[in-house]
DOPAMAR-506878 format. One record per residue (C-alpha): x, y, z. Coordinates in steps of 0.25 Angstrom, whole numbers. Layout:
BEGIN
     X     Y     Z
     X     Y     Z
...
//
This chain:
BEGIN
     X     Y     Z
   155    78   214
   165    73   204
   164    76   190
   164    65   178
   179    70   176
   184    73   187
   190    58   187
   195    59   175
   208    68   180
   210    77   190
   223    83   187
   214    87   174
   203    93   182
   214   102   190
   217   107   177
   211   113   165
   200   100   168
   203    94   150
   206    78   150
   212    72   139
   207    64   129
   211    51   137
   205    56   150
   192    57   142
   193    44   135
   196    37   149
   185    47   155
   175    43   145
   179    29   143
   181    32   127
   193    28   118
   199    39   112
   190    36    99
   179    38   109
   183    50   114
   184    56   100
   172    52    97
   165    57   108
   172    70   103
   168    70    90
   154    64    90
   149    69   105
   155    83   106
   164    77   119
   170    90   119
   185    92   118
   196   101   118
   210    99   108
   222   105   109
   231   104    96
   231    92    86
   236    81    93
   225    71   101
   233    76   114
   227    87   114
   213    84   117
   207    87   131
   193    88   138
   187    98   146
   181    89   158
   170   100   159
   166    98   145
   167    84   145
   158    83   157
   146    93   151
   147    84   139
   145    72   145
   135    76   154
   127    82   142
   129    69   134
   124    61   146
   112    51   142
   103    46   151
    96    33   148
    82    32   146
    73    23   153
//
């Protein structure tokens, strides 16, 4: 069974498994304002390497338990 990110970028997923911020964007079908809002506001859990915005990435498996724990189901 795939996995919600396993589309998102199998060269990554051989790898150490981090997106980067434009992966998640495309991922989650958020702007860049979007995506740091879900950062700041939401606790979308990220990791940063130096000072520069290039240095951001996503662990795919923290991504994935955050958004299964902020899944909402509707209420009939």
């Amino acid at each position: 069974q795939k996995t919600i990110l396993s589309a998102a970028s199998t060269s990554v997923s051989a790898q150490a498994k981090l997106l980067t911020a434009e992966q998640m964007m495309e991922l989650l079908g958020v702007s860049r304002t979007g995506l740091y809002l879900l950062m700041r506001q939401e606790g979308l859990p990220y990791i940063k390497f130096g000072t520069i915005g290039d240095g951001l990435r996503f662990n795919a498996r923290s991504v994935e338990k955050w958004l299964a724990s902020n899944e909402r189901q509707a209420i009939s």
